[in-house]
Every structure is written in structure tokens, then in C-alpha cells.
N, C-alpha and C positions, 0 to 999 in steps of 0.2 A: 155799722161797718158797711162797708160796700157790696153791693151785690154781686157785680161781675166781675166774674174769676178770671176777667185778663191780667196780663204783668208786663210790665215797659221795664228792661232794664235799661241805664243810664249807665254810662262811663263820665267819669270827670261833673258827678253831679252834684258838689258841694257848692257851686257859686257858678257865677254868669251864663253862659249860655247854657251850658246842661240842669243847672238848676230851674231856671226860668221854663224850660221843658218840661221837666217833672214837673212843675207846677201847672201846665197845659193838660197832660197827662191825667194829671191826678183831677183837676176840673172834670176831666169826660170819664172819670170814675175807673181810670185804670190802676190796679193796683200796683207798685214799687220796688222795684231792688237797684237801689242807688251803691254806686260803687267809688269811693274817694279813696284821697290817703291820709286826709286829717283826718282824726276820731270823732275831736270835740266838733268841728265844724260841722261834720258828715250825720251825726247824729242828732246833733241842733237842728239842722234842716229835716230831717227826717221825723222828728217829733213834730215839728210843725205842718209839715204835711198831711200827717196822720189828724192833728188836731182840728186841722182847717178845714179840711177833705173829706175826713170819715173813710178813707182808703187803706189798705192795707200796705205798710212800710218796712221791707227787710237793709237793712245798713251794711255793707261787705266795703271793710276796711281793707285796701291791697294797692301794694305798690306794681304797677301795671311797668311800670320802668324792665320788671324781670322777667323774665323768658316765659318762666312759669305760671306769672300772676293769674294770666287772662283763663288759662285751663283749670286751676286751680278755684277761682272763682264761678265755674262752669259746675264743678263738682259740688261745689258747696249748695249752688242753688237747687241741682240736681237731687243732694241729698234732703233739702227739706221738703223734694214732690213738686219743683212749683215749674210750671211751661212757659216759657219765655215768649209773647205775644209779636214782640215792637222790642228790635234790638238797638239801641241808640250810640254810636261810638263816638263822644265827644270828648273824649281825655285828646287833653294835644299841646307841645310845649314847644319853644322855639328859644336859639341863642344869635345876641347879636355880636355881631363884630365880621372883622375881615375873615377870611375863612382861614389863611395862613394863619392868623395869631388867636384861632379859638382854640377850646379845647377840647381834641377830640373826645374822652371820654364821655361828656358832658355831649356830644352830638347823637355818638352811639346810641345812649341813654333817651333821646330823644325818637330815634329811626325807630326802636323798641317801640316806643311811647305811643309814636305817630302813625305809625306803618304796624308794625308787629303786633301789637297789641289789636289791633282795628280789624286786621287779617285772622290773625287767632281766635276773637271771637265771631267771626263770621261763618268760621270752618266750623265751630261748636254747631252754632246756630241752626246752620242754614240746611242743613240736611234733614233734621225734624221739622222746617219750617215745611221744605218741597215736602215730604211724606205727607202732613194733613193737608198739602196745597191752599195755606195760608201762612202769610206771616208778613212783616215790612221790615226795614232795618234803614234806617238813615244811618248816615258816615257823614263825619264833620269833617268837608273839603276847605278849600277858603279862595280868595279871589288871589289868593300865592299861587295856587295850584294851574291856575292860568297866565301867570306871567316869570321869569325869571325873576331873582331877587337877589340882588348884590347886599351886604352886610347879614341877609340873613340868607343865603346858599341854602344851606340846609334842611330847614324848613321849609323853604319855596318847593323845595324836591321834593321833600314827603307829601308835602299836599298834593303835588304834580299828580305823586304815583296812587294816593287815595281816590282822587276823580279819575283818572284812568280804570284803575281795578275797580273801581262802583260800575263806570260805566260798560264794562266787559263782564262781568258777573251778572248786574241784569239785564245784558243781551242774553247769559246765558240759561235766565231763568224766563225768557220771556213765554207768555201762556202757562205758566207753573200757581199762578194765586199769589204768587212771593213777589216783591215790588223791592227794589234797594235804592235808594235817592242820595244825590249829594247835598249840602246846603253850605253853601260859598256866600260868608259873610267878607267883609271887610274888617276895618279897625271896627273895633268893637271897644266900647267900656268896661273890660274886665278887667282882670289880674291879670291876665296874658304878658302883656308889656312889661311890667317887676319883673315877673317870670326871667323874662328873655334879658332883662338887664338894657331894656330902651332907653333910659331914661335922656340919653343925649341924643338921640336921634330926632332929624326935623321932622319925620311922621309923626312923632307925640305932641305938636303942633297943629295938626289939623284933628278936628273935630270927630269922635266914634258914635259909630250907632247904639242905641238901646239896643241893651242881650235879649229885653221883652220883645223886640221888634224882630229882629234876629231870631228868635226863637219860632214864634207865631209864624212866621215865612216859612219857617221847614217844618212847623205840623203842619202845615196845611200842605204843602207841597206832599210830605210823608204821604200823609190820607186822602189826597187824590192819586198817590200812585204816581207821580211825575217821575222822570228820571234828573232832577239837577234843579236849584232853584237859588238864581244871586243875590242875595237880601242886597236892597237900598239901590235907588237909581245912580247914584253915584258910580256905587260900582257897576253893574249894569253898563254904564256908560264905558268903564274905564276897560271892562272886559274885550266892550264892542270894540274898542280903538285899539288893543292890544292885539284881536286876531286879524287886524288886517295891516299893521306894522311889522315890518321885519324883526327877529326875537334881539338883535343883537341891539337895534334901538328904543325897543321894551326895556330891556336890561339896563340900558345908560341912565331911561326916565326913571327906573326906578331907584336907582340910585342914586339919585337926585335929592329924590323924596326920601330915601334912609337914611342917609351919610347923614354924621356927628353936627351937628351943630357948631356954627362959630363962634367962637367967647367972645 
């Protein structure tokens, strides 16, 4: 079993990007408390880790969708003694369509997901992190959070407000030992997309990065302590061009590249 008694918690860590983390993670012998809402999956992954690694693995089944989840999961870890090293907020869900004909409760459910959940475990967090003047926490921003997004409004927003509040919390920790980083991937090959109900969208058209690539970008960004890191030059690029275009011509390209598909 592993020696060092560090612990990475994970949000959203049964599959793609949060996964691939924990599997980073767990290489540099940190030990685990992966937080999904499958069982079967969540626990599948987490046996494997343990097996692969020789690290220590706790599995907290919770649905992050509810107010309560992220405090409640706070308590559980609390109750079994264990200090949260590297807090990872990578649960994050998105719906597509016009914003007039979605469905709000299904957005709600997401701002929770997105935003609430991400904030809620930071407040746990971050107060024991400043007291021993160590800790890091990455937030799963995205290259949404930089630009408007027509078909997906909603989501563009909460990422918006993820990279904003990362970047205002660790001004407010700065010289504390406590580091908070964003990592703004792009399309990604994950589930994400099912998720959100893409499937006609012309974005599912062009090409996603490896979650492995993706991933590796924000540990390394994590553990130097960077403030923000854009996995993949593509986007990189599309960032650069988005902050020196007017938002309201951002918006148009990007709905360009979202809008349904033509039969």
C-alpha cells in the first residue's frame, strides 16, 4: 500500500477527464476519494486503481445535482479522519438546444452541478487548506467559459462564472501556500456530449482531444501552481481570437459551429 498519506479528492471521477486524473494522481502515489453517481462504474474504477497503483481508494457514491450532496460528502470523508490534499472539481454537465425550448429544470440541475457543487466544495475545503498553508485545488473551467455559446447558453455561463471565481479566490489566496487553477479543455472525447443531448450538433463533427491529454495539461499546470491552463493549441488559438473579437461576433461564430445540423 502506499506510503503517503496525501488524498486527491475527485469530482466526476468515474470516466474521462476526472478519471484520467485519478489515474495521474494515483501514479505520483496519492491516495483517492473518487466521488461519482454510478455505483457499478465508480467502484469498477476504483478497484482498479487500487490494483494498479498500490494506493489507497475510498468510492462516495453522491448525486452532486443537490444542494446538499457536496457538504454531505465533506462529512463522510471527515468522518473517516482522512485531510483532503488536492481538491479536484470536475463533475460538470451541459444541455443543448435553443434556450427558449430547453428545460429549465434540467439547467437548474446543472448550475447546482456546475457552479454549486464546485463552490460548495471549495468553502469546505479551503479554510483547512489556508490554516496548514498548503493545499491546491483545480476547477474544471472549459474554453465555454471564454466565449458565449448560443445552443448551449447555459453551460457557457457556468463555466464563465467557474474561471472568474478560480481566478478571484486565488488572488485571494495569494502567498497563502494554497494554489487554485483552472483547466479549460475544449471538445473532449468523453460522455459529455450524450450528456448534453449533442448528438446533431455540427461541433460533434470536428475532432475531440484525448481526456489523457487533457488531463496531464492540468496536473502539471495543478503542480506548478499556475493560475489557468488551455489544454490543446487549437484552442489556445480560438481563445486568442475570441479575446480580441467583439462578444457579440464570438457568439454568432459560435453558433455556427453548434447549430443542428442539416439533413
Amino acid at each position: 500500500m502506499s506510503t503517503n498519506q496525501k488524498y486527491a479528492l475527485i469530482t466526476g471521477a468515474s470516466s474521462g477527464i476526472g478519471y484520467e486524473l485519478a489515474k495521474l494522481f494515483a501514479q505520483d502515489k496519492y491516495n483517492l476519494v473518487l466521488v461519482a453517481l454510478e455505483p457499478d462504474l465508480l467502484n469498477q474504477k476504483a478497484t482498479e486503481l487500487k490494483q494498479q497503483y498500490g494506493v489507497k481508494v475510498e468510492a462516495i457514491v453522491k448525486d452532486l445535482f443537490k444542494r446538499e450532496a457536496p457538504f454531505e460528502v465533506y462529512d463522510q470523508i471527515k468522518a473517516k479522519g482522512i485531510q483532503i490534499d488536492v481538491l479536484v472539481n470536475d463533475a460538470g454537465q451541459g444541455q443543448y438546444g435553443l434556450f427558449a425550448e430547453t428545460d429549465i429544470n434540467r439547467e437548474l440541475d446543472i448550475i447546482q452541478l456546475n457552479i454549486g457543487a464546485t463552490i460548495s466544495l471549495v468553502k469546505c475545503y479551503l479554510p483547512e487548506m489556508l490554516a496548514r498553508k498548503d493545499g491546491k485545488i483545480l476547477n474544471l473551467s472549459s474554453i465555454a467559459g471564454k466565449t458565449p455559446g448560443p445552443y448551449q447558453a447555459v453551460y457557457h455561463g457556468t463555466k464563465a462564472f467557474v474561471q472568474s471565481f478560480t481566478e478571484a479566490v486565488r488572488s485571494e489566496c495569494k502567498d497563502t501556500g494554497v494554489t487554485l487553477t483552472a483547466l479549460l479543455p475544449g471538445k473532449t472525447d468523453t460522455d459529455f456530449f450524450n450528456k448534453a443531448q449533442m448528438e446533431d450538433s455540427k461541433m460533434m463533427e470536428q475532432s475531440g482531444s484525448d481526456p489523457a491529454e487533457v488531463a496531464k495539461d492540468g496536473y502539471e499546470a495543478l503542480m506548478a501552481g499556475e493560475d489557468m491552463v488551455i489544454s490543446g493549441f487549437k484552442n489556445k488559438a480560438m481563445v486568442g481570437m475570441s479575446n480580441v473579437m467583439p462578444d457579440h461576433l464570438v457568439a454568432d461564430m459560435m453558433k455556427k459551429q453548434q447549430e443542428p445540423k442539416e439533413d
